[in-house]
Structure formats: C-alpha cells, structure tokens
HTML snippet that shows the backbone in 3Dmol.js (N, CA, C, O; Angstrom):
<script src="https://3Dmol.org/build/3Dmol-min.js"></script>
<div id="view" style="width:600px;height:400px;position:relative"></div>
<script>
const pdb = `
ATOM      1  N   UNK A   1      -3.342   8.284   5.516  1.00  0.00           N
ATOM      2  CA  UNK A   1      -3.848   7.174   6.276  1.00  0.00           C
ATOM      3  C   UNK A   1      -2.875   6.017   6.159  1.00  0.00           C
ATOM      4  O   UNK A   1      -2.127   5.937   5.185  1.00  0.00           O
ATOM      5  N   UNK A   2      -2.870   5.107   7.147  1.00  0.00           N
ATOM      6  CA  UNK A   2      -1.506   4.142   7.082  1.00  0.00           C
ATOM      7  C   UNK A   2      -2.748   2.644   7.424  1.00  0.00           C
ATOM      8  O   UNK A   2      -3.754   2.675   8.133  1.00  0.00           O
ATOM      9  N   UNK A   3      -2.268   1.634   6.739  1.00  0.00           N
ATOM     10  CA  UNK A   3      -2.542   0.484   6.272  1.00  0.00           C
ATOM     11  C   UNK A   3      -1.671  -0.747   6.869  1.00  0.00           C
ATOM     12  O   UNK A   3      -0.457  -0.742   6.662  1.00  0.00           O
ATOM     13  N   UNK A   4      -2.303  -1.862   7.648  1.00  0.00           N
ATOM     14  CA  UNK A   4      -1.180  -3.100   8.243  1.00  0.00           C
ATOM     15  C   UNK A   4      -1.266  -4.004   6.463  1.00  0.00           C
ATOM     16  O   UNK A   4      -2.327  -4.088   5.844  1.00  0.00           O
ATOM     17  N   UNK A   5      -0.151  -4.481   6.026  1.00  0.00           N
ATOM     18  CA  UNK A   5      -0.034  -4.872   5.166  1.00  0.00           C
ATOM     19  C   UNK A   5       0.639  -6.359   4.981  1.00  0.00           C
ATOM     20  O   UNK A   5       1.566  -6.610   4.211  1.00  0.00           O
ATOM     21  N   UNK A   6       0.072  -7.159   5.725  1.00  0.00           N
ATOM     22  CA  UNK A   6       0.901  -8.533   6.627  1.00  0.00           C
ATOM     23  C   UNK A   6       1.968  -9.080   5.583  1.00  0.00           C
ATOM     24  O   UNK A   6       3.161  -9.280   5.810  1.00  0.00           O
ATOM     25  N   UNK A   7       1.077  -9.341   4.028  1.00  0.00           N
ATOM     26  CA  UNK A   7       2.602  -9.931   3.241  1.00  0.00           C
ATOM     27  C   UNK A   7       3.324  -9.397   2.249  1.00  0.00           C
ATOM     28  O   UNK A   7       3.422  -9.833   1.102  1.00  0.00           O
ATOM     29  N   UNK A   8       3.949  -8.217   2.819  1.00  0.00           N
ATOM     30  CA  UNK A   8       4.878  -7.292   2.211  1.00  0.00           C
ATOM     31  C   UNK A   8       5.787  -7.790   3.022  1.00  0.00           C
ATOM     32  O   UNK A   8       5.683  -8.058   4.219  1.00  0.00           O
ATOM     33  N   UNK A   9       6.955  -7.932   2.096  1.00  0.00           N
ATOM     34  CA  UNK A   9       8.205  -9.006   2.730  1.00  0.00           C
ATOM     35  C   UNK A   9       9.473  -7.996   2.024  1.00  0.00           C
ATOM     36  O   UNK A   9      10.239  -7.755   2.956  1.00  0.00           O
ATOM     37  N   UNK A  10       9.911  -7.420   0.941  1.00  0.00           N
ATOM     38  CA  UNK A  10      10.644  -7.144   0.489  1.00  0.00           C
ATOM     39  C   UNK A  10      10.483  -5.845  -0.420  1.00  0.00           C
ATOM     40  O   UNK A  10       9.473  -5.142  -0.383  1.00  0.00           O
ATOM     41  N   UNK A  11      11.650  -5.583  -1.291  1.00  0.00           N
ATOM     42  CA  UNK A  11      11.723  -4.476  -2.032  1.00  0.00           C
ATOM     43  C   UNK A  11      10.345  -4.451  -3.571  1.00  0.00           C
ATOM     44  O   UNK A  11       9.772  -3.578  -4.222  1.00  0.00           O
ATOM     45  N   UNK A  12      10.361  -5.647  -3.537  1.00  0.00           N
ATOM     46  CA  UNK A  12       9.969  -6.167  -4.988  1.00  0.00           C
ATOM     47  C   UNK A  12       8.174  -6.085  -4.468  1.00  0.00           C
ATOM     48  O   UNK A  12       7.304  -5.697  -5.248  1.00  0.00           O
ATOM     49  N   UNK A  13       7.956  -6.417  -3.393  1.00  0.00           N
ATOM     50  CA  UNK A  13       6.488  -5.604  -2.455  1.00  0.00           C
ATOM     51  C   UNK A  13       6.353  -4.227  -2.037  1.00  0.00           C
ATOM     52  O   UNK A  13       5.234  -3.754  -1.838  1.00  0.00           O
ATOM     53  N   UNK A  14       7.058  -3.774  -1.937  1.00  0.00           N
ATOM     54  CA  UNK A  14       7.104  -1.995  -1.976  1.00  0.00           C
ATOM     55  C   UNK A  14       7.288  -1.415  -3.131  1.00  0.00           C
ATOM     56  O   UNK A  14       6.901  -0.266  -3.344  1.00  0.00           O
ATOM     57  N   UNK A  15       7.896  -2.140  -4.002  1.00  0.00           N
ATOM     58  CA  UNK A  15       8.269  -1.174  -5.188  1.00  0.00           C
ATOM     59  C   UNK A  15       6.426  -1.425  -6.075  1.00  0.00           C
ATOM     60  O   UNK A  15       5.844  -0.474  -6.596  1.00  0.00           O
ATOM     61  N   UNK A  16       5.873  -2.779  -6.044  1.00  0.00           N
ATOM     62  CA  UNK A  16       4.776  -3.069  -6.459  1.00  0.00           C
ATOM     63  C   UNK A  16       3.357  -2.215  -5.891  1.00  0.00           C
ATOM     64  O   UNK A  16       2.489  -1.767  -6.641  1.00  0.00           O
ATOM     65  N   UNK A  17       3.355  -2.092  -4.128  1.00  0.00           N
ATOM     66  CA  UNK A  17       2.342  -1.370  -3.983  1.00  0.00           C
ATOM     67  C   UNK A  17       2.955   0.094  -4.018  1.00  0.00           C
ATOM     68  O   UNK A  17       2.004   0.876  -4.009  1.00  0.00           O
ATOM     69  N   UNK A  18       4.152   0.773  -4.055  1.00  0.00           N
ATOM     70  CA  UNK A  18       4.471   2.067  -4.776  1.00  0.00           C
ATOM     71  C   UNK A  18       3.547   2.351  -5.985  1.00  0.00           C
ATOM     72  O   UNK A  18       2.645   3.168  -6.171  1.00  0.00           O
ATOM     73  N   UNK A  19       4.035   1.498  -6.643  1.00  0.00           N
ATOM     74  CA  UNK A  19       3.657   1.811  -8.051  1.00  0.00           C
ATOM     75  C   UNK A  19       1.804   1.876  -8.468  1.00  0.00           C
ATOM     76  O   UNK A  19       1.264   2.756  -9.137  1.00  0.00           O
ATOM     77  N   UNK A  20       1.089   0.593  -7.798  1.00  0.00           N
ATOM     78  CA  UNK A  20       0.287   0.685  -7.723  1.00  0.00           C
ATOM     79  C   UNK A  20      -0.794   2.326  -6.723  1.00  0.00           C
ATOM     80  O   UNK A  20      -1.692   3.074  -7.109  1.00  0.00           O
ATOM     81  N   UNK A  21      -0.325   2.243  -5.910  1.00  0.00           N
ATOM     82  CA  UNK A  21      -0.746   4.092  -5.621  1.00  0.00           C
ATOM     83  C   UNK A  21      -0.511   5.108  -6.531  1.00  0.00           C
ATOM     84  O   UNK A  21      -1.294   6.041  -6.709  1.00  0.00           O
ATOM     85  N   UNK A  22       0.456   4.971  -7.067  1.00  0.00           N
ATOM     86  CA  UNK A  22       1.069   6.185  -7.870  1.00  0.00           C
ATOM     87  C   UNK A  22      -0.111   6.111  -9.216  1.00  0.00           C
ATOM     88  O   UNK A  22      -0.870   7.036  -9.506  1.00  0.00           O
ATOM     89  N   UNK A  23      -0.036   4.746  -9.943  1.00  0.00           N
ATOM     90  CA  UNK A  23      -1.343   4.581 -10.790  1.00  0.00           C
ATOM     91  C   UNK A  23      -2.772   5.272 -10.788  1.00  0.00           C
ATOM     92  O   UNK A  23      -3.474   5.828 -11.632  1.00  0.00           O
ATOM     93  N   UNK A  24      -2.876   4.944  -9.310  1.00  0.00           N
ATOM     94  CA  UNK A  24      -3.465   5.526  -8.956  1.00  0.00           C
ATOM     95  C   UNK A  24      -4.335   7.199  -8.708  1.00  0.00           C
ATOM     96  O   UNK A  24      -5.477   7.657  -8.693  1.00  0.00           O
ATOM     97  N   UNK A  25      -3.453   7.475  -8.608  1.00  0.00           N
ATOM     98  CA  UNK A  25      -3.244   9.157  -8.353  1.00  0.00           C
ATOM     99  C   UNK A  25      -2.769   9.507  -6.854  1.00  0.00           C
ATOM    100  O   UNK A  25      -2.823  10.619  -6.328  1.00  0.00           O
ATOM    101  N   UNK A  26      -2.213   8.114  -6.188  1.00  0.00           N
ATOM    102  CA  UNK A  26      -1.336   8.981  -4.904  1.00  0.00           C
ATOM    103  C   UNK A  26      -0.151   8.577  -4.281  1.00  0.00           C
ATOM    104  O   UNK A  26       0.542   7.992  -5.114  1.00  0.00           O
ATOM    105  N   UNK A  27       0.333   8.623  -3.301  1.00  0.00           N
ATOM    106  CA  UNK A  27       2.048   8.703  -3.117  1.00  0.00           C
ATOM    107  C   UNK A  27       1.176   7.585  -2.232  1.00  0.00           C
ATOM    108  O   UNK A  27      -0.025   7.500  -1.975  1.00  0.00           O
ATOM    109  N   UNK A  28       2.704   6.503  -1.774  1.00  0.00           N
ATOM    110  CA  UNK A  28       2.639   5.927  -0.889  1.00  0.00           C
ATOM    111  C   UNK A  28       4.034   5.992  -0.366  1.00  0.00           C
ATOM    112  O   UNK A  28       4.934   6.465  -1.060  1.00  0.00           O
ATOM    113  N   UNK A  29       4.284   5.446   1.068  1.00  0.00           N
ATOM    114  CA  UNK A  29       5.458   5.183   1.882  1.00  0.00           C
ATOM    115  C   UNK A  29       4.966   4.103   2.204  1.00  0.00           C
ATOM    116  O   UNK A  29       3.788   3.929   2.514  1.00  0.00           O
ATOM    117  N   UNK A  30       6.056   3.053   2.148  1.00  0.00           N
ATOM    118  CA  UNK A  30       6.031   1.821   2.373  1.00  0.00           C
ATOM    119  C   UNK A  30       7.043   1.868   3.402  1.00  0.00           C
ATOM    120  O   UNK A  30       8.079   2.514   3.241  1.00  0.00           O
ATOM    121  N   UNK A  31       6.707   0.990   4.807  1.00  0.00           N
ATOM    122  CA  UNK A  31       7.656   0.702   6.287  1.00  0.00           C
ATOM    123  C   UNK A  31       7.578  -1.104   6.183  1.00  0.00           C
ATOM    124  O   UNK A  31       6.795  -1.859   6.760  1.00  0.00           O
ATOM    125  N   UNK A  32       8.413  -1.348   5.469  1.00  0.00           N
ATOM    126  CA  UNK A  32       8.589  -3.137   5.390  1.00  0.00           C
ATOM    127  C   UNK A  32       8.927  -3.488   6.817  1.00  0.00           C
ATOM    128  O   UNK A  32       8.323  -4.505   7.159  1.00  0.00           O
ATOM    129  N   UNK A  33       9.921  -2.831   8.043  1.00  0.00           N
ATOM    130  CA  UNK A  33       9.946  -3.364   9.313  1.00  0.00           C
ATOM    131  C   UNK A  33       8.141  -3.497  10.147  1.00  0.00           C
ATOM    132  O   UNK A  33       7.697  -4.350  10.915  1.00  0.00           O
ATOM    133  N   UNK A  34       7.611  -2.473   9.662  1.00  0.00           N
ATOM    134  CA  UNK A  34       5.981  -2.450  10.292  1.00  0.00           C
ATOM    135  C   UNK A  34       5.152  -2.798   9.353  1.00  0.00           C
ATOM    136  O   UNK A  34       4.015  -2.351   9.503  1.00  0.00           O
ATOM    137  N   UNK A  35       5.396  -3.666   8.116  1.00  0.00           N
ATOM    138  CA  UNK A  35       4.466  -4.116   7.587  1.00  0.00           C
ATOM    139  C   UNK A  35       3.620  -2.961   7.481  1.00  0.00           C
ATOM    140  O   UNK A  35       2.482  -3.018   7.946  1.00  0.00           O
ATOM    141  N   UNK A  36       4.007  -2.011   6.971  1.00  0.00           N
ATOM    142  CA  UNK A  36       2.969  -0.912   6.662  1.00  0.00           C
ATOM    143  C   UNK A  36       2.856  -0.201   5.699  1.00  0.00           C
ATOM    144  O   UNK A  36       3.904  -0.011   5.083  1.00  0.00           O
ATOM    145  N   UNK A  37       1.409   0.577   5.087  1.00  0.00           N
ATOM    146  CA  UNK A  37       1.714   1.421   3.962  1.00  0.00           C
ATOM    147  C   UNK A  37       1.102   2.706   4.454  1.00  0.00           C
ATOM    148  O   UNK A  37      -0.024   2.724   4.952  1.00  0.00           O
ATOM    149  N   UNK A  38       1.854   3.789   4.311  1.00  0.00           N
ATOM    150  CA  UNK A  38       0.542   5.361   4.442  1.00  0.00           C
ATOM    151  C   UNK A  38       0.484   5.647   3.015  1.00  0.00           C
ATOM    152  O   UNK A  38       1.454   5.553   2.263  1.00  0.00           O
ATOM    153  N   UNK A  39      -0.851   6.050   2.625  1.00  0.00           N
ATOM    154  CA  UNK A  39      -0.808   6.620   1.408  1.00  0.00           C
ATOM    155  C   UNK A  39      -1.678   8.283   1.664  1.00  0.00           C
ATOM    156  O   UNK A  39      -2.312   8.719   2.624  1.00  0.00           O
ATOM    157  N   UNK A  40      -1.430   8.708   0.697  1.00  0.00           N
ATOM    158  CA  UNK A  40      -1.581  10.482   1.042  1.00  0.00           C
ATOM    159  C   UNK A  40      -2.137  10.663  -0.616  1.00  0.00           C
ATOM    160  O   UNK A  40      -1.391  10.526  -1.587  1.00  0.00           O
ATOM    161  N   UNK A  41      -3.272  10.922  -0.679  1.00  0.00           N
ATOM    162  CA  UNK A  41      -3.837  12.134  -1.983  1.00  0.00           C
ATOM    163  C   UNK A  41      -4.465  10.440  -2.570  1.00  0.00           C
ATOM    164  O   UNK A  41      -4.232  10.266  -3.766  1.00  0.00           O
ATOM    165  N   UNK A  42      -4.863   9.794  -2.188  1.00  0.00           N
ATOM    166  CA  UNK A  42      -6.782   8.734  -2.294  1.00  0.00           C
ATOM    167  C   UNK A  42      -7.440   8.875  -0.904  1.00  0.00           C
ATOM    168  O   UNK A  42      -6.983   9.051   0.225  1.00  0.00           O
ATOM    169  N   UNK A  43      -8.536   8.747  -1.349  1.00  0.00           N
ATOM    170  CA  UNK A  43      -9.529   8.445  -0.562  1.00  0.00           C
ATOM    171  C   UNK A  43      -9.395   6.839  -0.309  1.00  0.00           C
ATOM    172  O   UNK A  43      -9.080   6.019  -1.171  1.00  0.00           O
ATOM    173  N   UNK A  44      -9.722   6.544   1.151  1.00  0.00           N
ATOM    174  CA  UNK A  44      -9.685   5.191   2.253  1.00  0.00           C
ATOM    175  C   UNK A  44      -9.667   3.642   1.151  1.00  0.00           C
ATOM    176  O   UNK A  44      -8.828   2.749   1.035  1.00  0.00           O
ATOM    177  N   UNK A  45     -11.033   3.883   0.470  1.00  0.00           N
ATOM    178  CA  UNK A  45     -11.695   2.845  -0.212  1.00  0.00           C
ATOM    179  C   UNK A  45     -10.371   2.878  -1.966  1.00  0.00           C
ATOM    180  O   UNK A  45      -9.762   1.869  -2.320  1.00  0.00           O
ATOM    181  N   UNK A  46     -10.294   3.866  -2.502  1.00  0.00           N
ATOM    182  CA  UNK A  46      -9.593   3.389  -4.198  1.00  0.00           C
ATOM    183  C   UNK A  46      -7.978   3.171  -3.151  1.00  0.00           C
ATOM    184  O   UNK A  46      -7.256   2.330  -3.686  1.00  0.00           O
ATOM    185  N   UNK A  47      -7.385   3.740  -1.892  1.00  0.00           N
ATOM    186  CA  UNK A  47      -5.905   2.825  -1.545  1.00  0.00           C
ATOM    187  C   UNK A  47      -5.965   1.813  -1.338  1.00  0.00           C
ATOM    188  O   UNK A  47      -4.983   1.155  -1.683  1.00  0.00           O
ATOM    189  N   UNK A  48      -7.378   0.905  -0.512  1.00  0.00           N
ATOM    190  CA  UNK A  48      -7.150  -0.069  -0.307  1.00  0.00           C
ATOM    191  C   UNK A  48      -7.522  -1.533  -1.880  1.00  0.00           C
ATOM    192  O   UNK A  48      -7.160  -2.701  -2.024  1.00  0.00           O
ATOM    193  N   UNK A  49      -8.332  -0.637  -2.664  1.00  0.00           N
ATOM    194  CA  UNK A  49      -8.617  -1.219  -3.908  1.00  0.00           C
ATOM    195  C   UNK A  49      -6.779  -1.494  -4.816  1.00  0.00           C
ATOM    196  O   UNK A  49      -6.371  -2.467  -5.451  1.00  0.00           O
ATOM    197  N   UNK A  50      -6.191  -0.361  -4.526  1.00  0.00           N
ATOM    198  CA  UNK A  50      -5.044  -0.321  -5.102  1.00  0.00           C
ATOM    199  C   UNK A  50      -4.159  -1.129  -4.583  1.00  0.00           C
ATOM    200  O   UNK A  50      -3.453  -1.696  -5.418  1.00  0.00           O
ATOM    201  N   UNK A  51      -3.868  -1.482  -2.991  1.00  0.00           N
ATOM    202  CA  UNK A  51      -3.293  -2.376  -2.582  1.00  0.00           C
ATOM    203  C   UNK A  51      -3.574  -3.940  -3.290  1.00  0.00           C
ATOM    204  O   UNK A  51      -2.759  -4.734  -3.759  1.00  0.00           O
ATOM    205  N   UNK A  52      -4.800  -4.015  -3.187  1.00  0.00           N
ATOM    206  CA  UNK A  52      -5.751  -5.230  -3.644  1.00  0.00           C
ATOM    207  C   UNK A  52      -5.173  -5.505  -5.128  1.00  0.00           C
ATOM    208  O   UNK A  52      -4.665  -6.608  -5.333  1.00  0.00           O
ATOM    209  N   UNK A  53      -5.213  -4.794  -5.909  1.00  0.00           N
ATOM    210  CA  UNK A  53      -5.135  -4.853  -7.314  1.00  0.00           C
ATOM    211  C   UNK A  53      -3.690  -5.279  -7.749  1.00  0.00           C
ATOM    212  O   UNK A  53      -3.419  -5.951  -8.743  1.00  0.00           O
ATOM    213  N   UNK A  54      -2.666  -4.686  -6.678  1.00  0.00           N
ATOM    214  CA  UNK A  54      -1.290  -4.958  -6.267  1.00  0.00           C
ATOM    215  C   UNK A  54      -0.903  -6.827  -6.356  1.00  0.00           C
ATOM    216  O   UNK A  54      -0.059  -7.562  -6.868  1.00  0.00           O
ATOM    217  N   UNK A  55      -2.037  -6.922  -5.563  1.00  0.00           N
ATOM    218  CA  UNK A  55      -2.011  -8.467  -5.142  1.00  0.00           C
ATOM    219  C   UNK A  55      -1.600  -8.540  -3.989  1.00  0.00           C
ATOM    220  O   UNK A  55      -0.860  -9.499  -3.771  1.00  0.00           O
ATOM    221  N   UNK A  56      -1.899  -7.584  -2.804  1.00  0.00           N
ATOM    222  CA  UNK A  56      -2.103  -7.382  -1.192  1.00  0.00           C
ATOM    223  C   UNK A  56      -2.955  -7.427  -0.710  1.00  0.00           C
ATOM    224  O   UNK A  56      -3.775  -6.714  -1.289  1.00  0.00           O
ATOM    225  N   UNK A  57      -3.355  -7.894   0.133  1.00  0.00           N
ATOM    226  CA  UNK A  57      -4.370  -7.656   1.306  1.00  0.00           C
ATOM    227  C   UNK A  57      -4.579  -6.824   2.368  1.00  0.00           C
ATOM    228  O   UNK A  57      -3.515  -6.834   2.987  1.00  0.00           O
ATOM    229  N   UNK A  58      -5.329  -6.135   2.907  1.00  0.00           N
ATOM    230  CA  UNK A  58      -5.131  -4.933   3.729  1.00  0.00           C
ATOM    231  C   UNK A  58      -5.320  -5.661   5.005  1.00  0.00           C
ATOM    232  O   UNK A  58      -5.621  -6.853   4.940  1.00  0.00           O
ATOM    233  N   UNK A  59      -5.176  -5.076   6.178  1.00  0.00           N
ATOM    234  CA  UNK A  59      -5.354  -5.670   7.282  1.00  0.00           C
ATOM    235  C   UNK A  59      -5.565  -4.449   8.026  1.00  0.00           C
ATOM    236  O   UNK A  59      -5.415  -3.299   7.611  1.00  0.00           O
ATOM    237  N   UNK A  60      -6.054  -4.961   9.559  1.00  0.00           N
ATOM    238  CA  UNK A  60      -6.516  -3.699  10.203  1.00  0.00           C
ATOM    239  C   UNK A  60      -5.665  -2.856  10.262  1.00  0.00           C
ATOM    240  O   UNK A  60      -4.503  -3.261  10.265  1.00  0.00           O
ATOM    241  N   UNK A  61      -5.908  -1.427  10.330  1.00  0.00           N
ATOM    242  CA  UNK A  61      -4.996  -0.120  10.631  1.00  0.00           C
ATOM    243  C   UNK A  61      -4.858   0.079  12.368  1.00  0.00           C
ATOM    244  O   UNK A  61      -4.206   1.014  12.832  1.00  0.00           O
TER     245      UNK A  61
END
`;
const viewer = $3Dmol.createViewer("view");
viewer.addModel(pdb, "pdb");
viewer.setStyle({}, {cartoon: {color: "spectrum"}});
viewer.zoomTo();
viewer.render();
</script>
C-alpha cells in the first residue's frame, strides 16, 4: 500500500521512516520526488502508526 507523506524532504526522512517500518516488521520504499511511502508486510493501521511514531504525518493515498 503507498502513503502521500507531505513532509518528507530528504535522505535523513527516508532513512527515518525506513527504519521505522523495518522496526516494525515491514519493508518500506520511500519516492521523496512523490512525497511517498509503499510499505509491504503491515497491515494499513501499525504503517501508518509507524510513520506517526517516525514523526510523519500520513496524508491521503
């Protein structure tokens, strides 16, 4: 599932919600030109908790 992620600006924001999925128990790909995240292996609700916990905000998909 892929996620609008408005203030992901840089490496140091991808490498943060990376890490935070992975904590998690799932992969993410981060697209900094589309402000976007897909994450693969969570369920809808603990990726967007994980973004959150990151210190992101989710925005509509």
């Amino acid at each position: 599932m892929t996620f609008t992620v408005p203030d992901i600006t840089c490496g140091h924001c991808k490498a943060a919600i990376e890490a935070a999925i992975a904590q998690a128990g799932g992969n993410a790909t981060v697209d900094l030109s589309q402000k976007s995240v897909t994450v693969d292996g969570l369920d809808r609700d603990r990726a967007v908790q994980a973004i959150r916990d990151a210190g992101y905000e989710v925005g509509a998909a």
